[in-house]
N, C-alpha and C positions, 0 to 999 in steps of 0.2 A: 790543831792543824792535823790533816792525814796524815800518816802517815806508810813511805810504800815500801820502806827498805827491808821491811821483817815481818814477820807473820805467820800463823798455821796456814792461811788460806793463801799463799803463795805457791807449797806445797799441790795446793789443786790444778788439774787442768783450766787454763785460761776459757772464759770465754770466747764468745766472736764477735760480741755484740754486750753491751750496758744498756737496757731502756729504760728514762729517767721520765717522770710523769712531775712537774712540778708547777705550781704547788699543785700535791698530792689532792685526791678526791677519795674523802670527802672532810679529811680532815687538815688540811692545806697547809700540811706541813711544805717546808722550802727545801731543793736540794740543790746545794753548792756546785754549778756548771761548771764552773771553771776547773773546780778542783777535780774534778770526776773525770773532765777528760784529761788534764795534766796527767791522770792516776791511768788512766786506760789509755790514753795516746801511748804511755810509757812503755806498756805492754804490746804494745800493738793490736789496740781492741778497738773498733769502733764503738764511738756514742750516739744514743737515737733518743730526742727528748720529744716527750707528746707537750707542745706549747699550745691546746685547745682551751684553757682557763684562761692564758694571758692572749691570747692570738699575737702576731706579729706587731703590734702598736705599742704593748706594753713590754711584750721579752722577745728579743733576737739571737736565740740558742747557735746559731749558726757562727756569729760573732764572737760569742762567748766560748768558742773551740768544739762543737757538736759538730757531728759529721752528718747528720739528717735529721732534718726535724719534720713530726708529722702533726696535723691539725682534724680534727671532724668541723669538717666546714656547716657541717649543722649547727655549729653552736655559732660562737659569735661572728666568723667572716662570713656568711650570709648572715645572720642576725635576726630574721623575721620567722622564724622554727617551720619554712616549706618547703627547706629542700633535706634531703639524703646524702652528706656524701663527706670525703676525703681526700686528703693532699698530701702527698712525701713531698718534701724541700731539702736542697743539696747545694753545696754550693763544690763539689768532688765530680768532677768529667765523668771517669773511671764509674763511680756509681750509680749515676746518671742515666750511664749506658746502660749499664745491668735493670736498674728497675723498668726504664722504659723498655727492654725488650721484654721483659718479665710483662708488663701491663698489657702490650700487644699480644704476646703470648698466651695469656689467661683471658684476656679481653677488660679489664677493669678499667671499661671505659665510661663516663659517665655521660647523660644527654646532652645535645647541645642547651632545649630547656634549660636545664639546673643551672649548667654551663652559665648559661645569661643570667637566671638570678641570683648565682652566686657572683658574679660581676657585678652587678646591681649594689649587693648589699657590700661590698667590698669601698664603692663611692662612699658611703658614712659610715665606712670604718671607725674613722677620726674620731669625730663627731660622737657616735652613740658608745664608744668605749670611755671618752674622758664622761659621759653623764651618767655612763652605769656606777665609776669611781666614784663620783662625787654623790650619787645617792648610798653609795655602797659605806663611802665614808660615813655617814651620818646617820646612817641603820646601824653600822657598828657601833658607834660612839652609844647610841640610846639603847641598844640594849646594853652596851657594858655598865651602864649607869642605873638599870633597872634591876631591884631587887628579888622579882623573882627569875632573874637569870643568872647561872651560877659561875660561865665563864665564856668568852667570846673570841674565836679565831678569826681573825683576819688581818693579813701580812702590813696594812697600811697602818695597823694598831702598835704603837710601841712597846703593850704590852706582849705583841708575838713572839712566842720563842725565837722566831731567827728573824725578826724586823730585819736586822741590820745585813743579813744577806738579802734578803728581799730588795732592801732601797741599794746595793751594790751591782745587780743584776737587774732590775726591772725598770721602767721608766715611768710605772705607777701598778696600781694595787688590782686592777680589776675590779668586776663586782658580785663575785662569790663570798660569802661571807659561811661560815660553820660556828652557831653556838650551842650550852647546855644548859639547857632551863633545869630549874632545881624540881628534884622530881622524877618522875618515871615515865613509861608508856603512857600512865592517865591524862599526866600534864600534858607531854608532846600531843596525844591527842586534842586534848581540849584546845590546843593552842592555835592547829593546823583545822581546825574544823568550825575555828570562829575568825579565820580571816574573809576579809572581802575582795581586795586587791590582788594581792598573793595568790596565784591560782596554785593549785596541790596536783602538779604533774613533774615527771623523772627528768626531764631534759633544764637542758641553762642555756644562757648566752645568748638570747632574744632579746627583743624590745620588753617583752610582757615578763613582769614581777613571776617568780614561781618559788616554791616551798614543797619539801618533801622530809620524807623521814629515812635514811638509807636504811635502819633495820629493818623494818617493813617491806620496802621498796625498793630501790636499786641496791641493796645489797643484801636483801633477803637469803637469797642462794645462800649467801658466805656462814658456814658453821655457826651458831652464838661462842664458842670457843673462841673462835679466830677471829671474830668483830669485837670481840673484847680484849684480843693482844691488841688488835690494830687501831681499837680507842673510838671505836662504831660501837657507843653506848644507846639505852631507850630514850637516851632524855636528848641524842643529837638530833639537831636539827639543821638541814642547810637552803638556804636560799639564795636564788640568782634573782639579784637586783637588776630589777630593770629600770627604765627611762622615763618612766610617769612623775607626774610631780611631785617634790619630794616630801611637801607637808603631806600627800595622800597617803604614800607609803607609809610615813613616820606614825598615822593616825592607826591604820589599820595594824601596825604591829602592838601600838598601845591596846586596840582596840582587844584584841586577839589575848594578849600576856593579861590584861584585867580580865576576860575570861577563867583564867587558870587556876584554880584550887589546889594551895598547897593543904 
């Protein structure tokens, strides 16, 4: 349990602000909403969680005592990877006002276009989030069972380090899944180069399966030092499950892992 009554970092100036990304990218770790804001409410700090992994069908950070939550509606509330854009959520009057003069003010207005197709994909929200889970489930399940993969993140796994705040907080698992094939760069290569399905680009949260390698890729920038505190080894690999049938999926990552020379 946290605790808030003592500590060196007490001593430090307070924030103004806690931003909570959960589960975390790219390695889905879980962080405990409630406790976070009971700990920064107490201070009198606001909380902002990025809920763009779970969208609103799977975690309502708002509920859970967060004072704004923010989404890239490019991932899964439009769902189809063609529009550009972003959302604050509030359920605080008071902040409400501030951002939207702030948005007027800067202009961070998005088209009516996007506007509508992100309306569009909001209609099978439902729908395309319980079928990303349910193929997400069954990705994870076979690669945990396949030997040349040496360990498998994902929050709907019992074996997740924090399962049990996942299923306290979320209303299902999404379909991000992060594992590590046994091996290095060679494997991950070989792995991501012999899918079919799977396309190999940086975005998630579509209808279409995708596969990337964050050391390479969306976290290239980040130092090798500091992808290795932060457990962004050669051999991660993450994919956004998507909505295709699920024996296709389940073959091409067979397909892809028999590929793989250790």
């Amino acid at each position: 349990s946290a605790r808030v009554s003592s500590g060196p970092w007490l001593s430090l100036s307070l924030p103004k602000l806690i931003w909570v990304e959960t589960p975390t990218n790219p390695t889905l770790k879980i962080v405990d909403i409630r406790k976070i804001a009971e700990i920064a409410h107490s201070r009198g700090v606001r909380v902002v969680v990025d809920n763009t992994f779970m969208s609103p069908y799977f975690q309502r950070p708002l509920d859970l005592g967060a004072d704004i939550v923010v989404h890239s509606c490019t991932k899964y509330i439009n769902g189809h990877s063609d529009v550009v854009m972003g959302v604050v959520a509030t359920n605080d009057e008071a902040i409400y006002t501030k951002l939207k003069f702030l948005q007027n003010a800067i202009g961070a207005v998005p088209s009516p276009f996007d506007c509508f197709m992100v309306l569009r994909g909001i209609k099978t929200l439902h729908v395309r989030m319980r079928q990303h889970e349910q193929n997400a489930i069954a990705v994870a399940k076979f690669l945990e069972s396949h030997p040349k993969v040496d360990r498998v993140l994902y929050p709907g796994l019992p074996s997740h380090p924090q399962h049990e705040i996942a299923r306290s907080q979320m209303r299902g698992f999404g379909g991000m899944i992060t594992f590590f094939l046994k091996g290095g760069i060679e494997q991950s290569r070989q792995f991501l180069e012999n899918l079919q399905i799977f396309a190999l680009a940086e975005s998630l949260g579509g209808v279409e399966s995708l596969a990337e390698h964050p050391a390479i890729m969306t976290h290239a920038s980040v130092p090798a030092e500091r992808r290795k505190e932060l457990g962004i080894s050669d051999s991660l690999v993450r994919l956004s499950v998507g909505i295709e049938e699920q024996e296709d999926l389940l073959a091409d990552i067979k397909g892809a892992l028999d590929a793989v020379q250790l």
